[in-house]
C-alpha positions as CSV (number, residue, x, y, z in Angstrom):
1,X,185.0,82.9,24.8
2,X,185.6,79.1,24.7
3,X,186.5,77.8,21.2
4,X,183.4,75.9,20.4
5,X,181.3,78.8,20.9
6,X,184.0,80.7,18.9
7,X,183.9,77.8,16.5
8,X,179.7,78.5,16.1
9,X,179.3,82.0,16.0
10,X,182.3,82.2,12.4
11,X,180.6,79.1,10.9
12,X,177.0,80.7,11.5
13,X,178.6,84.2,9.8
14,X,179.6,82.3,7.1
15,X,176.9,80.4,6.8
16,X,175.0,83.8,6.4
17,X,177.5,85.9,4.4
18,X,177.6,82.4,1.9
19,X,173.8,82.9,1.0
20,X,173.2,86.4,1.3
21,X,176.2,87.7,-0.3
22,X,175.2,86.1,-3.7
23,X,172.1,88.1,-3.9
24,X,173.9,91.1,-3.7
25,X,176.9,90.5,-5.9
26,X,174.8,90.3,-9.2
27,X,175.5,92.0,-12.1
28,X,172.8,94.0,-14.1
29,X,171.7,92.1,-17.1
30,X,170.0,95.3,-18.6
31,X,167.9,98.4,-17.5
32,X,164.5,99.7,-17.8
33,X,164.5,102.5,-21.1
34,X,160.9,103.0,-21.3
35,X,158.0,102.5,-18.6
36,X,154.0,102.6,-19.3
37,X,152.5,103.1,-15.9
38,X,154.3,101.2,-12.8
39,X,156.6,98.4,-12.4
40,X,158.3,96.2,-9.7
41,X,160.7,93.7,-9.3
42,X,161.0,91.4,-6.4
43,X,165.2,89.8,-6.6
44,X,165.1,86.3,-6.3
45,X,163.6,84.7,-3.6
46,X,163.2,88.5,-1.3
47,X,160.3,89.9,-0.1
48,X,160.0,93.3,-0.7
49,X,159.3,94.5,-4.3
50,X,161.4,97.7,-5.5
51,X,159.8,100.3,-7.7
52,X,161.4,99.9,-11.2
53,X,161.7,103.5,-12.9
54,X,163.5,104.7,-16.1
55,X,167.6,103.7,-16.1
56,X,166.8,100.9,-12.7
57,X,169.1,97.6,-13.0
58,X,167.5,94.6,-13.6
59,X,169.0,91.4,-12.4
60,X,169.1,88.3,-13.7
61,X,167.0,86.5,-10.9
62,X,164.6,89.2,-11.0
63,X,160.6,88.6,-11.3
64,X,158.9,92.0,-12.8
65,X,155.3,93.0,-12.3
């Protein structure tokens, strides 16, 4: 593999790991203790909602529904 391609493909994975690793890394900031019906959180700026339920993790970038 010539270096400039070399060079490409490890600044395009760290490009990637720099942005989605973030996401990932959170801490909780506090946990569901009592649910009426259903919830969801979507983290961030993701697409897919999760199904909150009793002792789930919320995050601090989280948006409930």
């Amino acid at each position: 593999m010539n270096k400039k391609l070399f060079g490409i493909v490890v600044m395009g994975l760290l490009l990637v790991a720099g942005v989605s690793i973030p996401l990932y890394a959170q801490e909780p900031v506090g946990k569901v203790i009592s649910l009426k019906g259903s919830a969801e959180a979507q983290l961030g700026e993701e697409s897919q909602w999760r199904t909150l339920r009793i002792k789930s993790d919320i995050y601090e970038k989280d948006t409930i529904k």
